[in-house]
Backbone as ProteinMPNN parsed JSONL, in Angstrom:
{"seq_chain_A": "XXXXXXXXXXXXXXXXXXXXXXXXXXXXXXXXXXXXXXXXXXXXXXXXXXXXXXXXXXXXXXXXXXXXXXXXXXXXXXXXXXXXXXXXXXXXXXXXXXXXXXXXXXXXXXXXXXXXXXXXXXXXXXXXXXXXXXXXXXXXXXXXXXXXXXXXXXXXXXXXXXXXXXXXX", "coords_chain_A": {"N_chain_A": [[13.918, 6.81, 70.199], [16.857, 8.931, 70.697], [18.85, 11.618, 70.85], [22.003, 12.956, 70.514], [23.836, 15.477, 72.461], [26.026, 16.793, 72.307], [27.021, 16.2, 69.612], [24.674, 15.858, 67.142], [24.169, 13.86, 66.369], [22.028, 10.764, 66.407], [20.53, 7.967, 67.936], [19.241, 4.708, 68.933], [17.111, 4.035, 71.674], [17.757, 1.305, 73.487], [19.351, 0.788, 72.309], [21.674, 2.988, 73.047], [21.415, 1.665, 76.268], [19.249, 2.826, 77.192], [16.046, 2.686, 79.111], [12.45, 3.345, 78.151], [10.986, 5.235, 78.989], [12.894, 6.661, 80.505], [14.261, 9.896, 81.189], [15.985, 11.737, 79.941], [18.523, 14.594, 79.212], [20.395, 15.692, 78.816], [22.046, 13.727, 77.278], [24.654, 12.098, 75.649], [26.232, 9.802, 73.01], [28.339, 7.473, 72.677], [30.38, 7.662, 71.266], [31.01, 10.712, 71.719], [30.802, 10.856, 74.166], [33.793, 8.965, 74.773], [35.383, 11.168, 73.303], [34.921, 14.029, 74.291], [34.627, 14.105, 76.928], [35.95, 12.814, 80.577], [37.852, 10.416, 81.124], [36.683, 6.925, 82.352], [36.282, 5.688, 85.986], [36.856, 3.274, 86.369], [36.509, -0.415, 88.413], [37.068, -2.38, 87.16], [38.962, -5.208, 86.257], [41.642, -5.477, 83.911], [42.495, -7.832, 82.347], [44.702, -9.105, 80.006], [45.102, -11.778, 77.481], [47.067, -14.161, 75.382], [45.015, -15.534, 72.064], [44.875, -18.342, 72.221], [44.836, -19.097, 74.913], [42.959, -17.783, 76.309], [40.738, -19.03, 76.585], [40.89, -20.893, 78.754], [41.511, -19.261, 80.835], [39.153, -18.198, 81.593], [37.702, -20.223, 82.089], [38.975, -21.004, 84.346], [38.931, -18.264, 85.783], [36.527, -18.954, 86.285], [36.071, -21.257, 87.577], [37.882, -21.232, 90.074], [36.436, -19.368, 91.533], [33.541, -18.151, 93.61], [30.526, -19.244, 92.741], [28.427, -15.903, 91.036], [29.977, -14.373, 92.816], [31.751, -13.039, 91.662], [31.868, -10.529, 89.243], [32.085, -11.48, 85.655], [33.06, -10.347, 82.28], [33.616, -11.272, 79.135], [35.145, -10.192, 76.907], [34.885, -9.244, 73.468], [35.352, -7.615, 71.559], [34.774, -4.791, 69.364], [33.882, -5.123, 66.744], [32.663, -7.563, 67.209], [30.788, -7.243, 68.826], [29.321, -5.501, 67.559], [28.211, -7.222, 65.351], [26.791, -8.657, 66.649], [24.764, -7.221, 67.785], [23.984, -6.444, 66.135], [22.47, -8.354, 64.34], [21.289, -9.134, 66.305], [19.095, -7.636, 66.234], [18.099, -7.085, 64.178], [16.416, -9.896, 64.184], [14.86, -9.548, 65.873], [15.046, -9.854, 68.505], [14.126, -10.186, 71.995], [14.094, -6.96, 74.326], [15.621, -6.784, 76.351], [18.112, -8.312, 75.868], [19.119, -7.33, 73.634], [19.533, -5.037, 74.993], [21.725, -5.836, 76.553], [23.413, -6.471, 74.698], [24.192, -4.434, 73.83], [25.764, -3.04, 76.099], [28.953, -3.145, 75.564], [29.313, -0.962, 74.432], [30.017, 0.715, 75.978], [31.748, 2.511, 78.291], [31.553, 2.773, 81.05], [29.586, 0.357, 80.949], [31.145, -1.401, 81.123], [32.947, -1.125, 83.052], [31.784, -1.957, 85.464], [32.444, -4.223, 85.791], [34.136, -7.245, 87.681], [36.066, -8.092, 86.325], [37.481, -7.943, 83.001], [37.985, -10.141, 80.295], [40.101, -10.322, 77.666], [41.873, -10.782, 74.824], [44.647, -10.39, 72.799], [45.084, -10.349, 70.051], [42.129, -9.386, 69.957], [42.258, -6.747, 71.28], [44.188, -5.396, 69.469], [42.847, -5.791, 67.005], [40.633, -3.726, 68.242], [42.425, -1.583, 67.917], [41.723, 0.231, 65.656], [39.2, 1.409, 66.671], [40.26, 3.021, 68.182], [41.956, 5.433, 66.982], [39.826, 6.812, 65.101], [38.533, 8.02, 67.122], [40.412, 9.465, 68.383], [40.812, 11.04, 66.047], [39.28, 13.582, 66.151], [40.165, 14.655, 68.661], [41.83, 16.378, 68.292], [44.262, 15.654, 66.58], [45.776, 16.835, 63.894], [47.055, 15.829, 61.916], [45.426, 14.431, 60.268], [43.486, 14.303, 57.342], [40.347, 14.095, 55.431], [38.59, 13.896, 52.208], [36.097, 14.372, 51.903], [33.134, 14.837, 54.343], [33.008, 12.476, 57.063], [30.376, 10.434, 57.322], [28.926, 8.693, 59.104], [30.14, 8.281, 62.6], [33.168, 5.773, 63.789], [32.007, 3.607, 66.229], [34.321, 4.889, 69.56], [36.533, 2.37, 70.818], [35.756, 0.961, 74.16], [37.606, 0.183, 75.772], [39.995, 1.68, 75.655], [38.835, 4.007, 77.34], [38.633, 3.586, 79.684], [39.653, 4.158, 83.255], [41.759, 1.382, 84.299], [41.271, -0.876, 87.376], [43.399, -2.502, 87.267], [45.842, -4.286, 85.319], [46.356, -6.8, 83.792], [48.87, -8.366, 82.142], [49.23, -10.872, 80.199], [51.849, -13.933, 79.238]], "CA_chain_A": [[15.149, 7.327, 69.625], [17.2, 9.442, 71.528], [19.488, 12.56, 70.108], [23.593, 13.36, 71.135], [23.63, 16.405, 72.59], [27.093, 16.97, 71.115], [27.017, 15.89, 67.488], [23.419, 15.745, 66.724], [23.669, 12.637, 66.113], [20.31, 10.318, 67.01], [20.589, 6.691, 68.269], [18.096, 3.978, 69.458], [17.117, 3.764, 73.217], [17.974, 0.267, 73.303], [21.665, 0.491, 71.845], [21.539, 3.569, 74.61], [20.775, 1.085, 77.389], [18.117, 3.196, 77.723], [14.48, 2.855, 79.429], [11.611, 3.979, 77.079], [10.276, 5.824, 79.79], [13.654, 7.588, 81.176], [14.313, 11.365, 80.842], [17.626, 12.605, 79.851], [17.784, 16.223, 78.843], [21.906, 15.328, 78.187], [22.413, 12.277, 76.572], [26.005, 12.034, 75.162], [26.768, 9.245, 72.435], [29.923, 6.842, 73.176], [31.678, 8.5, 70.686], [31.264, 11.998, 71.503], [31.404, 10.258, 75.793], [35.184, 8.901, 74.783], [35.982, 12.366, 72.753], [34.501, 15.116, 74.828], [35.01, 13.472, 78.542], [37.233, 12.45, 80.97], [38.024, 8.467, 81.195], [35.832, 6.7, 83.504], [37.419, 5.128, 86.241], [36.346, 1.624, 86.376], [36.66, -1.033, 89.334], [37.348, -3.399, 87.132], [41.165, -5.866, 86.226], [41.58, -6.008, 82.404], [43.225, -9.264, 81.772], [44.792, -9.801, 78.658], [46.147, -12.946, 77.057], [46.799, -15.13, 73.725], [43.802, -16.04, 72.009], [45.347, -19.747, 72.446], [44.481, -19.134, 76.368], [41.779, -17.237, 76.376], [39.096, -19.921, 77.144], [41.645, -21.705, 79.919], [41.781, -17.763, 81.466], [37.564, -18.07, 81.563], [37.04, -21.415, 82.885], [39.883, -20.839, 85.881], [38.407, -17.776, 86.5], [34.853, -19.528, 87.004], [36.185, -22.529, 88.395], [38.35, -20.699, 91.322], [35.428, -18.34, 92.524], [31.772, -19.1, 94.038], [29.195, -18.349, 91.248], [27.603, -15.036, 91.757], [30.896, -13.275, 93.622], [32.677, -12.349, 90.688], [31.384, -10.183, 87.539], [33.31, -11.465, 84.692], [33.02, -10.251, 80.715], [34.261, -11.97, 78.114], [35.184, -8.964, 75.952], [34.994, -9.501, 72.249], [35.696, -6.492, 70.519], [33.477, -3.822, 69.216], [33.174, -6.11, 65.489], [31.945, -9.016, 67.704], [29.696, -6.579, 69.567], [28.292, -4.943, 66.247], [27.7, -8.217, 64.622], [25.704, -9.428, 67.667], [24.121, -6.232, 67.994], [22.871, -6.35, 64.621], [21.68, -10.126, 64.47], [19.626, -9.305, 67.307], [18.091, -6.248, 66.598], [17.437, -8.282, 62.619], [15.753, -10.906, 64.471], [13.488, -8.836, 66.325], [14.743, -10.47, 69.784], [13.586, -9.064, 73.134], [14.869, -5.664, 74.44], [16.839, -6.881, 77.633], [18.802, -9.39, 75.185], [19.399, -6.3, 73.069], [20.187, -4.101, 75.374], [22.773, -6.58, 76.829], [24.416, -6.73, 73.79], [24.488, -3.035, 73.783], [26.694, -2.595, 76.91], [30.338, -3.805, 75.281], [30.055, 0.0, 73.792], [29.765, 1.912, 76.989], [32.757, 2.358, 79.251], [30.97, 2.741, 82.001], [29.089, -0.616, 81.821], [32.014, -2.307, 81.118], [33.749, -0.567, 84.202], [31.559, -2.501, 86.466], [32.676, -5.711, 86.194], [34.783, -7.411, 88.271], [37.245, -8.821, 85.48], [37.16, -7.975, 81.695], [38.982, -10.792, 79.904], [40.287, -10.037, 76.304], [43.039, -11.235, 73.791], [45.884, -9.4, 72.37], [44.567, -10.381, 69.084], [40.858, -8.394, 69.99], [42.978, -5.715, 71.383], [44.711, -5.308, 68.073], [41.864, -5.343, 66.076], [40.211, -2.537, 68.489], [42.997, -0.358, 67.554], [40.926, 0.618, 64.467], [38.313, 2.281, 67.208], [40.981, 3.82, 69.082], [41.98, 6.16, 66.368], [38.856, 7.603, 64.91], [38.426, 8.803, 68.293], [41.295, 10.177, 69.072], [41.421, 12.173, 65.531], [38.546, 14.513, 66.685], [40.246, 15.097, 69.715], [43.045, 17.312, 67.765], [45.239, 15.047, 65.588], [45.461, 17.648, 62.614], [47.396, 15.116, 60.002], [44.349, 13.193, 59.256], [41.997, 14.927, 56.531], [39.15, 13.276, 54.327], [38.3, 14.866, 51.411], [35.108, 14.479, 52.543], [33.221, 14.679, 55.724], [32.5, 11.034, 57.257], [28.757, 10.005, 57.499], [29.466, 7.871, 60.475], [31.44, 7.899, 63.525], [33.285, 4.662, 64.157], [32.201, 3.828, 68.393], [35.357, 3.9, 69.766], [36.657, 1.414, 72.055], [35.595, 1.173, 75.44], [38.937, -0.291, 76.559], [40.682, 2.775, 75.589], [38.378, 5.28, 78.01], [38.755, 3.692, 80.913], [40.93, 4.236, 84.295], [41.23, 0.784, 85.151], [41.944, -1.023, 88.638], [44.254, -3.208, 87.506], [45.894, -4.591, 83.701], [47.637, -8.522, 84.022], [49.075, -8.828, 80.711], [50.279, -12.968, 80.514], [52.436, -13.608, 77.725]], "C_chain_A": [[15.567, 8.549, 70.459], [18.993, 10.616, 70.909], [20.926, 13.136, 71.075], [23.603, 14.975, 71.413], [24.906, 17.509, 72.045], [26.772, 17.116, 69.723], [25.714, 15.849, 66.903], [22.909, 14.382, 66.393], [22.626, 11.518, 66.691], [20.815, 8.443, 67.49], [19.523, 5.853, 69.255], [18.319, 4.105, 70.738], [17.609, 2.587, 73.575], [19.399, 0.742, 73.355], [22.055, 1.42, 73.186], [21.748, 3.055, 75.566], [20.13, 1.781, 78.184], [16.376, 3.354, 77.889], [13.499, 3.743, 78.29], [11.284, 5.408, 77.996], [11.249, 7.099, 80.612], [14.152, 8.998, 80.33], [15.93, 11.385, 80.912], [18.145, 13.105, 78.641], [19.174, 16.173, 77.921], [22.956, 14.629, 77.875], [23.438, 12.989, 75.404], [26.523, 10.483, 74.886], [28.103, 8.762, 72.517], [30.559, 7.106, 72.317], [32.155, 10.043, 71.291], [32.037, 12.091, 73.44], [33.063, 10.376, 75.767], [35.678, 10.051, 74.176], [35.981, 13.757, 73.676], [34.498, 15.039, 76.042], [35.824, 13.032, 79.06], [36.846, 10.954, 80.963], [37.138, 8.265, 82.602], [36.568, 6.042, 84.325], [36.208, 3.936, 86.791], [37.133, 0.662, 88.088], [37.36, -2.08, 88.66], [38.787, -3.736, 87.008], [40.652, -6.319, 84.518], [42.791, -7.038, 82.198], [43.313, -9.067, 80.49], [45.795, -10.457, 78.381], [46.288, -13.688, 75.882], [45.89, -15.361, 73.706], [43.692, -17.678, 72.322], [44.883, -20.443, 73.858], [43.202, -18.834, 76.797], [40.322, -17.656, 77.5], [39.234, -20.56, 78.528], [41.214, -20.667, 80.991], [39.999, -18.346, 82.099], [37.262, -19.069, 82.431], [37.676, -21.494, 84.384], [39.317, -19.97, 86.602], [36.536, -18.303, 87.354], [35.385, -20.573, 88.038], [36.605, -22.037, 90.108], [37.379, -19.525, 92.276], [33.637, -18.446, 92.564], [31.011, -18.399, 93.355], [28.512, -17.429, 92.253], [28.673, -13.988, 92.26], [31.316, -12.476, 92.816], [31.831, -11.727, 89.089], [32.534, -10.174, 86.251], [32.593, -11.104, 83.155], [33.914, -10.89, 79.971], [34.432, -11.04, 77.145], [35.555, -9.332, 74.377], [35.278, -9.11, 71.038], [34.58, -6.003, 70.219], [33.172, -4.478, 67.529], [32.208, -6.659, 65.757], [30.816, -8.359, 68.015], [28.752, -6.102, 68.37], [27.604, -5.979, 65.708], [26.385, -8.666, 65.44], [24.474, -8.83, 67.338], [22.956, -6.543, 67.309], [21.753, -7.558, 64.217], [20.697, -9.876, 65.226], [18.698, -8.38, 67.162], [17.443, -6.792, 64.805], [16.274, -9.174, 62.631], [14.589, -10.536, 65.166], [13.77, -9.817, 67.865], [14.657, -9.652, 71.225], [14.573, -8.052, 73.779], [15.825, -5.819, 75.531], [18.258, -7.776, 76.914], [19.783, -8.682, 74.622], [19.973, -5.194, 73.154], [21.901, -4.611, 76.586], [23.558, -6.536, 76.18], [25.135, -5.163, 73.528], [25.715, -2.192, 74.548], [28.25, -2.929, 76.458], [30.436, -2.438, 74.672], [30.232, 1.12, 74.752], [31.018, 1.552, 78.145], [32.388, 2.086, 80.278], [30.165, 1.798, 82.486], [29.812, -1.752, 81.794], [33.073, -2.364, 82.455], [33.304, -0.901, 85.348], [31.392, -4.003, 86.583], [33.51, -5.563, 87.176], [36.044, -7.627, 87.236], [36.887, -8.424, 83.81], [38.366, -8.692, 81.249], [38.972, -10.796, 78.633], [41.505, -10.565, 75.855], [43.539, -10.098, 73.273], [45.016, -9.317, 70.756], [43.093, -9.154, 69.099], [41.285, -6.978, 69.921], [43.561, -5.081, 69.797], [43.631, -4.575, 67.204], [40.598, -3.75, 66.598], [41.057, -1.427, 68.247], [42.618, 0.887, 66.524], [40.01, 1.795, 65.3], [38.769, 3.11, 67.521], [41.014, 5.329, 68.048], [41.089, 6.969, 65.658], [38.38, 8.479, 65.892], [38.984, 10.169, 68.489], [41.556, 11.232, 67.604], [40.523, 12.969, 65.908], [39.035, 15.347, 67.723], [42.31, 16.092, 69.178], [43.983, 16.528, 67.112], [44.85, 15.727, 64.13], [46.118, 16.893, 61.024], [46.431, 14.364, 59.526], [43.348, 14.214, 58.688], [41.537, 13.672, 55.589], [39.038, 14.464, 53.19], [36.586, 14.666, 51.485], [34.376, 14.195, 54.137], [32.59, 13.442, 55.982], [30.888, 11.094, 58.04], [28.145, 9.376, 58.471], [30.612, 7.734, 61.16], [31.816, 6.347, 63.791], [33.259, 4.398, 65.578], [33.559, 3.448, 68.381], [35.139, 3.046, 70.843], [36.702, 1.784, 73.535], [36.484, 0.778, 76.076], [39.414, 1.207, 76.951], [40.124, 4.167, 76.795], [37.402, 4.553, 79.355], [39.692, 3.939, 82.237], [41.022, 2.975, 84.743], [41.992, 0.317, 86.029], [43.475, -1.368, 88.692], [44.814, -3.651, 86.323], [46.688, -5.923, 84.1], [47.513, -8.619, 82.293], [49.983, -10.169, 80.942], [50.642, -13.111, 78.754], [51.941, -15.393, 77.536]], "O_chain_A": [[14.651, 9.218, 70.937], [20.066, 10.065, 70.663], [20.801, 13.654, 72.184], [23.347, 15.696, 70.448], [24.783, 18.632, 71.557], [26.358, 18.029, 69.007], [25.881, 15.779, 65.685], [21.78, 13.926, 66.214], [22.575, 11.682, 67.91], [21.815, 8.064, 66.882], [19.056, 6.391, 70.259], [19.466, 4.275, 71.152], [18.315, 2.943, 74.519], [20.228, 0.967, 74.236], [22.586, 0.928, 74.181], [22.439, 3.79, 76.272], [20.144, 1.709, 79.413], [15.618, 3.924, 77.104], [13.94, 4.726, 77.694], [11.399, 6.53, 77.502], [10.784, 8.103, 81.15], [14.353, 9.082, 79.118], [16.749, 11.093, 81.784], [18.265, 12.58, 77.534], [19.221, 16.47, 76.728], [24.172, 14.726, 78.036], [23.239, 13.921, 74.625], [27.044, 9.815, 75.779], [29.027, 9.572, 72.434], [31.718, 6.735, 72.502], [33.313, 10.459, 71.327], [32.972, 12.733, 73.919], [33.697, 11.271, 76.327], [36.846, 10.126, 74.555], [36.986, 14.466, 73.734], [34.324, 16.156, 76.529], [36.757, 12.665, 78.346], [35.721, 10.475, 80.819], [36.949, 9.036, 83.543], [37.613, 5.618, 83.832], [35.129, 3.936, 87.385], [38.102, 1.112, 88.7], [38.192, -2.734, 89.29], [39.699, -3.014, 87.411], [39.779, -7.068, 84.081], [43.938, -6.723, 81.882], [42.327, -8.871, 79.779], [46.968, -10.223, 78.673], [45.201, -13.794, 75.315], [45.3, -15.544, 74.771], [42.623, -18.213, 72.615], [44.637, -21.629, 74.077], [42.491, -19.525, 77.526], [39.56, -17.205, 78.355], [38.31, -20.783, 79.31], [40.609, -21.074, 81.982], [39.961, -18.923, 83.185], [36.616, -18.857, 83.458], [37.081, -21.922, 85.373], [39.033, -20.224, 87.773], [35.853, -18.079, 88.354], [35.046, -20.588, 89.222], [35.941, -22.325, 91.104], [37.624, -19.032, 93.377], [32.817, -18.75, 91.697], [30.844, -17.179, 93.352], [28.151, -17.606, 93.417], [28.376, -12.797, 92.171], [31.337, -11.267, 93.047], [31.376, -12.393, 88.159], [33.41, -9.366, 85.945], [31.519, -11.663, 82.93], [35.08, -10.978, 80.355], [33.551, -11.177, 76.296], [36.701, -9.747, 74.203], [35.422, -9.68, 69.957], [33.501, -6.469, 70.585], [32.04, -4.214, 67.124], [31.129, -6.616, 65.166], [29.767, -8.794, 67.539], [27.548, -6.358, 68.335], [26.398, -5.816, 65.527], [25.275, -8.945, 64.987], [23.471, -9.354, 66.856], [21.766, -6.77, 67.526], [20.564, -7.519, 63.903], [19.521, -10.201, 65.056], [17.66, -8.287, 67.818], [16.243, -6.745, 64.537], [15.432, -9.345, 61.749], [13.502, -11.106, 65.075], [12.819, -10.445, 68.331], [15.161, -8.54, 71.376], [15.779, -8.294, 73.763], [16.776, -5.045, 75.639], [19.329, -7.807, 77.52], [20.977, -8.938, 74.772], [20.583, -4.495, 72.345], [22.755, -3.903, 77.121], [24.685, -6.538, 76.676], [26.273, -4.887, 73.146], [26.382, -1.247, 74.128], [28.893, -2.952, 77.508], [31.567, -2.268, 74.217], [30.539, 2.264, 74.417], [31.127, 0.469, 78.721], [32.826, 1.022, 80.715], [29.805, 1.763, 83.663], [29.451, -2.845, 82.228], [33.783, -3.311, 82.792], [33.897, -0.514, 86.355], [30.591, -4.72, 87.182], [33.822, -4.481, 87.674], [37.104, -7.15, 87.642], [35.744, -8.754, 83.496], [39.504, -8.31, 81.522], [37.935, -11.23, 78.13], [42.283, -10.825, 76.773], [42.987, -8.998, 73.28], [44.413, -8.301, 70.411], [43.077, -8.197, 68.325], [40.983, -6.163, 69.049], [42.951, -4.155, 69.262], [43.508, -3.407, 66.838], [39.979, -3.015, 65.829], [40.564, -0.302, 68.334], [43.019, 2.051, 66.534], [39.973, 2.938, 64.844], [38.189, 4.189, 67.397], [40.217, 6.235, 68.292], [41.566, 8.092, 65.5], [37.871, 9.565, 65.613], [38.534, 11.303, 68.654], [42.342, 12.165, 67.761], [41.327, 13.747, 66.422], [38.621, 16.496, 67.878], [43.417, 16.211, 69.704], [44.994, 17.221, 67.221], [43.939, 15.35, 63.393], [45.925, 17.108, 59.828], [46.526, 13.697, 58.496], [42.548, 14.847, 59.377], [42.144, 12.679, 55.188], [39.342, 15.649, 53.325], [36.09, 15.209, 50.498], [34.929, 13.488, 54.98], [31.635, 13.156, 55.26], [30.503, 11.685, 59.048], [26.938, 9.48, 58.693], [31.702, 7.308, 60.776], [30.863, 5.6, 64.014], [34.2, 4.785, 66.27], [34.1, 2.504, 67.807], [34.154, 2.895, 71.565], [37.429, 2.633, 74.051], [36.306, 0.972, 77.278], [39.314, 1.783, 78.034], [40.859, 5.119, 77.055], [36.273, 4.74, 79.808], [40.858, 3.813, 81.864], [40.391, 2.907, 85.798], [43.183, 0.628, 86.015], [44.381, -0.995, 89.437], [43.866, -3.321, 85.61], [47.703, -5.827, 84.789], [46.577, -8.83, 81.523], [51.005, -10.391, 81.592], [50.149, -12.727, 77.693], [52.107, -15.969, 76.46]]}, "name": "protein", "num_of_chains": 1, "seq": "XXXXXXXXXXXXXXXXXXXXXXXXXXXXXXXXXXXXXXXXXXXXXXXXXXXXXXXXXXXXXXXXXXXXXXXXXXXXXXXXXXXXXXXXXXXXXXXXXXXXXXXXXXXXXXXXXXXXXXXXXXXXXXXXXXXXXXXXXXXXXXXXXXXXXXXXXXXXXXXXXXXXXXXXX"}
């Protein structure tokens, strides 16, 4: 377990995508990362298209380039990613599996693909991340009447620079 040097907040090495064995003195939580940092700037081309296409988008991109050249994600949203997350870490399945599933919350390991391909629809529904984010970062009309118990991760879309955006209608 491994402690935010920001918020205090504590989180598994694993979800981390980090080594049991690795040292770091200033480990910063992908919430406090997208709140308290600048955007990462990514290599990658965020494609996005109808969910109707989606799968067409996936198989063209495999089909048109020699396995191995191209790093593509299939981006699923940070729901899809939690659900996984959770299933696998339920099931007790091995830590590279785990910590695979882990990377869809980190800008930075999403920023080294070649291609992240997502739906308008996903998009949408990450809007939910976007904003919990961004009220920390000075949006003074949002109060709770109490203080929240959990940060929602935001979205790793939102806090990146990236290469390139093809939006297909």
């Amino acid at each position: 377990i491994i402690q935010c040097i920001s918020c205090g907040s504590w989180q598994h090495r694993i979800c981390a995508c980090l080594d049991e064995n690795s040292n770091v003195p200033d480990y910063n939580c992908p919430y406090c990362l997208c709140t308290n940092h600048e955007m990462e700037n990514g290599r990658a081309t965020l494609i996005v298209c109808p969910a109707s296409i989606l799968s067409q988008w996936n198989s063209e991109i495999i089909r048109h380039t020699e396995s191995g050249s191209v790093k593509l994600l299939l981006y699923e949203g940070m729901r899809v990613a939690r659900e996984k997350l959770e299933c696998l870490i339920r099931t007790g399945s091995e830590t590279s599996r785990i910590r695979e599933a882990a990377r869809q919350f980190w800008p930075c390991q999403i920023g080294n693909y070649d291609i992240v391909l997502t739906s308008y629809e996903i998009l949408r529904k990450d809007l939910h991340h976007v904003s919990s984010a961004q009220r920390k970062m000075g949006e003074k009309r949002f109060f709770l009447r109490k203080k929240k118990r959990y940060n929602n991760p935001p979205s790793p879309l939102t806090h990146l620079r990236w290469w390139r955006i093809c939006l297909d209608e």
